[in-house]
N, C-alpha and C positions, 0 to 999 in steps of 0.2 A: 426609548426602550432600555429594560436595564442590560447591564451588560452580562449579566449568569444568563437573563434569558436566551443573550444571542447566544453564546457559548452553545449554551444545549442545543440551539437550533443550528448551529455549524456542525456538531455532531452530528447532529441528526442527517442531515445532508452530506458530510462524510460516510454514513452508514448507506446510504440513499446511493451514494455513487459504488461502494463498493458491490453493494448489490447489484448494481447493473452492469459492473464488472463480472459479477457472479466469482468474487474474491472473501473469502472469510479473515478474521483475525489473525489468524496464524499463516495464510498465503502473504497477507500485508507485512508483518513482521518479516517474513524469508525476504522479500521481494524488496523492503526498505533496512535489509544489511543487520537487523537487528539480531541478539542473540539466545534473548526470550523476549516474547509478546507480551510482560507483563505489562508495561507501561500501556499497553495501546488497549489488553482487556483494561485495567483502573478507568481509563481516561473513556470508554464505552459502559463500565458498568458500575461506576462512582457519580451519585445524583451533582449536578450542576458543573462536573467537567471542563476543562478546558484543555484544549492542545497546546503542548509549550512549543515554542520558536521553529525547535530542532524538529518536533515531527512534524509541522507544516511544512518547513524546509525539502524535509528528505522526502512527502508526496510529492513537491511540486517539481522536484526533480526526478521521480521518476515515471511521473503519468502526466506528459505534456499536453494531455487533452486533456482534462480536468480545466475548469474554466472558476480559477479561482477566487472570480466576481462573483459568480454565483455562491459558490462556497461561502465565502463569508458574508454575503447579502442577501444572497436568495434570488439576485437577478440575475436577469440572464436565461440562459442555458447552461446545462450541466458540464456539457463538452465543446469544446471547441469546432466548430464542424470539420474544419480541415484533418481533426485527429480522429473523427470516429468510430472509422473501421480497426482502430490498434486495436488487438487482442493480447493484453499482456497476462493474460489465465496461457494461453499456450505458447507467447515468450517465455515466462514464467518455466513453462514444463519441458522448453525444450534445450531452456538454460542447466533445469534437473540432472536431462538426459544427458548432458554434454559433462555433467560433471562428474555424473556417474561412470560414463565409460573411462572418462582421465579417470579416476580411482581408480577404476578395473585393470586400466593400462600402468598405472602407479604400483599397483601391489603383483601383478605381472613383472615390472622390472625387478623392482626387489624382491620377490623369489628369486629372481635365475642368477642373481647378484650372489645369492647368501653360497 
């Protein structure tokens, strides 16, 4: 097999997983610490793609169900079964929330400061 093929076909299956995530581009980018999503739209909408080192890394650390056999092989199962039931679309949102309010509570301080 060459190796651009597999490349595209791990994407492809990265895209596969985030779907079933029901996670898009830019939830990926917030959720793996990034600061814009450019790298991860290039590496989704630049023909024969590949993901460097760093964002396999920073997936497989933070979606411990993802069955990274699969991912780069195609065997397998997608997820781990033990991990199935994660929802990190509403980790994700409740991480949001939590941040938002510390802001809200942050710019509360500093008013009553000033």
């Amino acid at each position: 097999m060459h190796k651009y093929y597999e490349m595209k076909e791990l994407v492809k299956r990265l895209k596969m997983y985030l779907d079933h995530k029901q996670l898009g581009l830019m939830d990926l980018s917030i959720i793996l610490g990034y600061k814009s999503p450019q790298k991860l739209y290039r590496l989704f909408n630049t023909a024969n793609a590949s993901p460097s080192c760093q964002i396999i890394e920073d997936i497989s650390n933070r979606f411990y169900d993802l069955n990274l056999n699969w991912l780069f092989t195609g065997r397998g199962t997608m997820v781990n079964a033990a991990q199935e039931n994660v929802d990190y679309k509403e980790r994700y949102l409740a991480c949001m929330e939590e941040k938002e309010a510390l802001y809200k509570e942050l710019l509360q301080l500093s008013k009553s400061t000033l």
